[in-house]
Z-matrix of the N, CA and C atoms (Angstrom, degrees):
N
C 1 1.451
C 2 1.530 1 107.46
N 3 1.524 2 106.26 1 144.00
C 4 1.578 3 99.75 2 -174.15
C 5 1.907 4 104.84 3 -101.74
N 6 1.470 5 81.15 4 -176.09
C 7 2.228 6 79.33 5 174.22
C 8 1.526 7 92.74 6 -40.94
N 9 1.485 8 92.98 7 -82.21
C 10 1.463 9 116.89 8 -165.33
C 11 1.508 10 124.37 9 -20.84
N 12 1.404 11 135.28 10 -39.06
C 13 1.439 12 156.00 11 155.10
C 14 2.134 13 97.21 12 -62.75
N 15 0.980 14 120.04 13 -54.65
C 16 1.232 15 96.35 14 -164.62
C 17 1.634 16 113.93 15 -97.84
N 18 1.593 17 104.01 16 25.56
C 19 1.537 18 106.80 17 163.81
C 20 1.158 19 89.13 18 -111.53
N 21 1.184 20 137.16 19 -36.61
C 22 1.212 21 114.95 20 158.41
C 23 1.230 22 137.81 21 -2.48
N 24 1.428 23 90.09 22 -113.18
C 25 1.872 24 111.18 23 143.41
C 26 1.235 25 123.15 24 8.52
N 27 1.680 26 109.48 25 -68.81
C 28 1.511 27 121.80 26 -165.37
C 29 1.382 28 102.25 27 -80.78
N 30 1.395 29 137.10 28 -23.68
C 31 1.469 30 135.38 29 174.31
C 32 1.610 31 117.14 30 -69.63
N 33 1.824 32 95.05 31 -39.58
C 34 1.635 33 95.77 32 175.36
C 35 1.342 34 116.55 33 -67.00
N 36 1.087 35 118.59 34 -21.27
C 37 1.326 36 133.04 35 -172.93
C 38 1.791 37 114.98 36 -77.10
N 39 1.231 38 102.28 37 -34.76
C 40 1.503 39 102.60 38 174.16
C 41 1.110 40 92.00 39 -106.86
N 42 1.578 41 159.88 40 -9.06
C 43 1.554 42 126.32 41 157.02
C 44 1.744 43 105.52 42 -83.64
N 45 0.943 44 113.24 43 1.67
C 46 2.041 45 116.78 44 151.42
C 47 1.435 46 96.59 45 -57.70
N 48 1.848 47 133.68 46 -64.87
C 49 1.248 48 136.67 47 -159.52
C 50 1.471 49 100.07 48 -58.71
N 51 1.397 50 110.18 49 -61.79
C 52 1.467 51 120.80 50 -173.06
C 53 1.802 52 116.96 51 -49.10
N 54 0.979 53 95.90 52 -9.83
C 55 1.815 54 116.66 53 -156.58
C 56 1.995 55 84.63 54 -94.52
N 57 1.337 56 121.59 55 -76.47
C 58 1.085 57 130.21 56 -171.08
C 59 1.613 58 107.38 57 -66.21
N 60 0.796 59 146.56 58 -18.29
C 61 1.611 60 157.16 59 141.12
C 62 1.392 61 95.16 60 -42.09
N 63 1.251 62 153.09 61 -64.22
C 64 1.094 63 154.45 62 -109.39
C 65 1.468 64 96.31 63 -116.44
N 66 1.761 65 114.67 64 -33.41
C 67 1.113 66 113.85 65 -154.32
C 68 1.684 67 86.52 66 -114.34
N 69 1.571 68 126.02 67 22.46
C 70 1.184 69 129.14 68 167.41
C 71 1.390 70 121.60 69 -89.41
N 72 1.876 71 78.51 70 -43.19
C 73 1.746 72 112.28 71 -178.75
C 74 1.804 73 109.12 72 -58.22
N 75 1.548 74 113.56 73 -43.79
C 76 1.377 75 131.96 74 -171.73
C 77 1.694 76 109.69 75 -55.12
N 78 1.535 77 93.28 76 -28.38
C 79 2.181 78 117.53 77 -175.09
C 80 1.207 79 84.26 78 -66.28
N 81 1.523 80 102.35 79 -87.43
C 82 1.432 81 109.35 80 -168.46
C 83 1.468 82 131.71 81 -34.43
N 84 1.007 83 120.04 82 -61.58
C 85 1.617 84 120.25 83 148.56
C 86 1.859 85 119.45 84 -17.00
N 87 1.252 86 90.22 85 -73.05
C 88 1.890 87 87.98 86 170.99
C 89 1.522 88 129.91 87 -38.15
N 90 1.775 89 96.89 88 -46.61
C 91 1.189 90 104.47 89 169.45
C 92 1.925 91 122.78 90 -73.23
N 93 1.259 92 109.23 91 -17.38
C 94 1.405 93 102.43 92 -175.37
C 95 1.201 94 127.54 93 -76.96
N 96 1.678 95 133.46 94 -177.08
C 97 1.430 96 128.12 95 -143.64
C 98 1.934 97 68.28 96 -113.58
N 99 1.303 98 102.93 97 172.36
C 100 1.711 99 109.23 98 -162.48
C 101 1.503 100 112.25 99 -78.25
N 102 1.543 101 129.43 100 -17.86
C 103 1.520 102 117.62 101 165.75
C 104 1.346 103 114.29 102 -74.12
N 105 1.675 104 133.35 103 -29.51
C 106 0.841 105 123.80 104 176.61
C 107 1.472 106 119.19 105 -68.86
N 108 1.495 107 118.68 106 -35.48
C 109 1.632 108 145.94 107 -174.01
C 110 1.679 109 101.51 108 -46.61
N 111 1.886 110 103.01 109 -30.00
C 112 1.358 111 95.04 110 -155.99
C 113 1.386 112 96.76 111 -115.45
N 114 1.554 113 118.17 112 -1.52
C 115 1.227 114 117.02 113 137.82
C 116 1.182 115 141.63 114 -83.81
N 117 1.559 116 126.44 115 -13.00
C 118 1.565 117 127.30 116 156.76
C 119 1.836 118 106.12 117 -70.82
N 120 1.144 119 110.93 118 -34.43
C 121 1.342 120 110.80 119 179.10
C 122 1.850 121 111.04 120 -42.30
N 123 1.167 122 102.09 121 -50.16
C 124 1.526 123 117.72 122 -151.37
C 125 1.689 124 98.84 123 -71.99
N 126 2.111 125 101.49 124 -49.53
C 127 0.943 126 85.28 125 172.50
C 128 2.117 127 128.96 126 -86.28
N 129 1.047 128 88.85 127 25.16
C 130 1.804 129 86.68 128 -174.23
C 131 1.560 130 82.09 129 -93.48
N 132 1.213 131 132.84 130 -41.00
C 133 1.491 132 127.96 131 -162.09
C 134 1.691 133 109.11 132 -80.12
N 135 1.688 134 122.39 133 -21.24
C 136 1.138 135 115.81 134 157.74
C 137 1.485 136 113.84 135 -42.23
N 138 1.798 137 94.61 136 -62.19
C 139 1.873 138 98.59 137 -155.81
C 140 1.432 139 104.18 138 -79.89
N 141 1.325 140 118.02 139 -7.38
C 142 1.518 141 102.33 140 168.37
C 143 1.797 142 117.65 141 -71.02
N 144 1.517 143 97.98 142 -36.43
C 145 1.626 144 108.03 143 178.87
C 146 1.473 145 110.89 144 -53.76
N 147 1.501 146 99.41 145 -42.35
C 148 1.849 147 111.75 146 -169.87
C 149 1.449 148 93.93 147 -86.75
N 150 1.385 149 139.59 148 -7.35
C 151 1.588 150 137.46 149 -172.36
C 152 1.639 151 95.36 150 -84.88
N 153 1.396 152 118.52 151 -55.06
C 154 1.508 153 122.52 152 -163.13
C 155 1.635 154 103.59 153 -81.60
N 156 1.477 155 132.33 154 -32.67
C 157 1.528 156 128.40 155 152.58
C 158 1.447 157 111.03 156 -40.35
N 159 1.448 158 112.90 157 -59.64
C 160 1.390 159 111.08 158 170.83
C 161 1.522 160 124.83 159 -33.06
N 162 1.475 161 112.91 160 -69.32
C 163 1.507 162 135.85 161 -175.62
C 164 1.988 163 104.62 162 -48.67
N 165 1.222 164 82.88 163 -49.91
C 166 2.196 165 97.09 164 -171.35
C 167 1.728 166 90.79 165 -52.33
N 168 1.348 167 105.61 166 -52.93
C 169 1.565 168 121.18 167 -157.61
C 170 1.879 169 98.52 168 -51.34
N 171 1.451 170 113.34 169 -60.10
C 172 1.494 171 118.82 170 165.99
C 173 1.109 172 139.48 171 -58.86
N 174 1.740 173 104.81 172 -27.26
C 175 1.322 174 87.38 173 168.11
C 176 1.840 175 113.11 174 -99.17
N 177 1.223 176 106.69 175 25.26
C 178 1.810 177 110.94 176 154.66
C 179 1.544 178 94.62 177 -95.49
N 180 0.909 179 164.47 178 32.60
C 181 1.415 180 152.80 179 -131.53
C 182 1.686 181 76.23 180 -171.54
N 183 0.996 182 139.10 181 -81.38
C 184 1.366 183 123.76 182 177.48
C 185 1.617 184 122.51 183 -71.39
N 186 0.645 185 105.39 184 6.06
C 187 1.822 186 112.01 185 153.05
C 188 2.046 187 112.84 186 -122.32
N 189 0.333 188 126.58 187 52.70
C 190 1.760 189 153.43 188 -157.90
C 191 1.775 190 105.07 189 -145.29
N 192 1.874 191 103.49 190 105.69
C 193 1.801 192 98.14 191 173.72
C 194 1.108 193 88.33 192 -56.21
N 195 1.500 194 98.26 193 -156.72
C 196 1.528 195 123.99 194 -165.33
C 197 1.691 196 92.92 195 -107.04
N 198 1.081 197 119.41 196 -21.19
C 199 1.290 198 109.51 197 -177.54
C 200 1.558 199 105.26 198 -74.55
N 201 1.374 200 118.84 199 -34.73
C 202 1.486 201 117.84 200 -149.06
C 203 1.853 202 94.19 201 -100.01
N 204 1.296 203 114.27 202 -15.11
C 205 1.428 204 102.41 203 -166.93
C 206 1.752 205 111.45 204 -72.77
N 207 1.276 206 104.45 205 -29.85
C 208 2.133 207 91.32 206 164.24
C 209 1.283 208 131.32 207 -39.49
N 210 1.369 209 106.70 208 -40.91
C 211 1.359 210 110.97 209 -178.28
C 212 1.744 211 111.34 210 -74.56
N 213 1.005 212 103.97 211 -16.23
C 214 1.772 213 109.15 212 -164.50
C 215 1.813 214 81.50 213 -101.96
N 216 1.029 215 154.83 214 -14.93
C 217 1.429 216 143.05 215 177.99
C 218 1.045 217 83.69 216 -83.37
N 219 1.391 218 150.46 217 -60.05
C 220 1.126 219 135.28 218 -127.56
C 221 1.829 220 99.05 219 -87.57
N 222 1.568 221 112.18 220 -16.74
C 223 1.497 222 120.51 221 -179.98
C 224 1.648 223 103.86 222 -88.43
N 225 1.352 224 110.57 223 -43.84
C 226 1.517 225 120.21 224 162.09
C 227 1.967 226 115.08 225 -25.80
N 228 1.426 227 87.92 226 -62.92
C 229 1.440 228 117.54 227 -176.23
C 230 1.621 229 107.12 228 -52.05
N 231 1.244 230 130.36 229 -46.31
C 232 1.358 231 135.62 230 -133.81
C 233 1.887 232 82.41 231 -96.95
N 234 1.694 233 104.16 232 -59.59
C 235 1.381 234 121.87 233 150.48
C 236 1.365 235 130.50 234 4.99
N 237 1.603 236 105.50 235 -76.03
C 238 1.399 237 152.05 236 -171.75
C 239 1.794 238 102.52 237 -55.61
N 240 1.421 239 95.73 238 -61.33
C 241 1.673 240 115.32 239 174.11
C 242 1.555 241 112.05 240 -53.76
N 243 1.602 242 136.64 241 -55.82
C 244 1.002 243 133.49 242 178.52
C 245 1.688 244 112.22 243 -66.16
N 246 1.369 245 114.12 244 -10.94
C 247 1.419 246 91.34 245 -174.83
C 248 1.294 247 82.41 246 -104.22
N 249 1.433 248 159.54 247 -51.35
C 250 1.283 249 152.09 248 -153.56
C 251 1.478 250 96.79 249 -45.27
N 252 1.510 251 119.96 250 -54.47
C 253 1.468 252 136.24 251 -142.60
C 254 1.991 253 97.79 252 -75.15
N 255 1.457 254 114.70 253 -27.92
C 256 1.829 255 132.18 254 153.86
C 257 1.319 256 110.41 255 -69.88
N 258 1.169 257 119.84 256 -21.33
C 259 1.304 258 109.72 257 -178.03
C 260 1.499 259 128.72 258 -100.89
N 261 1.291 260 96.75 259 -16.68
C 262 1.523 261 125.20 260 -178.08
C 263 1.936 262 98.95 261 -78.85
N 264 1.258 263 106.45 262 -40.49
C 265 1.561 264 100.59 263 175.88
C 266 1.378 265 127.68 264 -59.92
């Protein structure tokens, strides 16, 4: 396995975390009284926006030579940060 395959890996692996967070957040929401509802809403629809940027971002990441994939981690990366920073809330 090269870098490139096992950052992979390790990214799919924490937008799995980010994924089940999301689908905790989606509970909670159901259960809430309606100002909050329309604030979990807003934010489930951030991290879904920043979830599927994520996903697009990897799967160029596996079609990506080996020469060209640094530059795309480093967009991965920048990526990576805005959804953590939704997810962290």
């Amino acid at each position: 396995m090269n870098t490139r395959d096992a950052y992979k890996q390790k990214t799919e692996a924490e937008l799995e975390l980010v994924k089940a967070n999301l689908d905790a957040l989606r509970a909670k929401a159901k259960s809430a009284t309606a100002d909050m509802k329309i604030s979990y809403l807003e934010e489930i629809d951030n991290i879904e926006q920043n979830y599927g940027t994520m996903q697009s971002k990897l799967d160029e990441l596996g079609e990506a030579s080996e020469g060209a994939w640094e530059h795309l981690k480093k967009d991965i990366e920048n990526s990576w940060d805005s959804l953590r920073a939704y997810a962290k809330k």
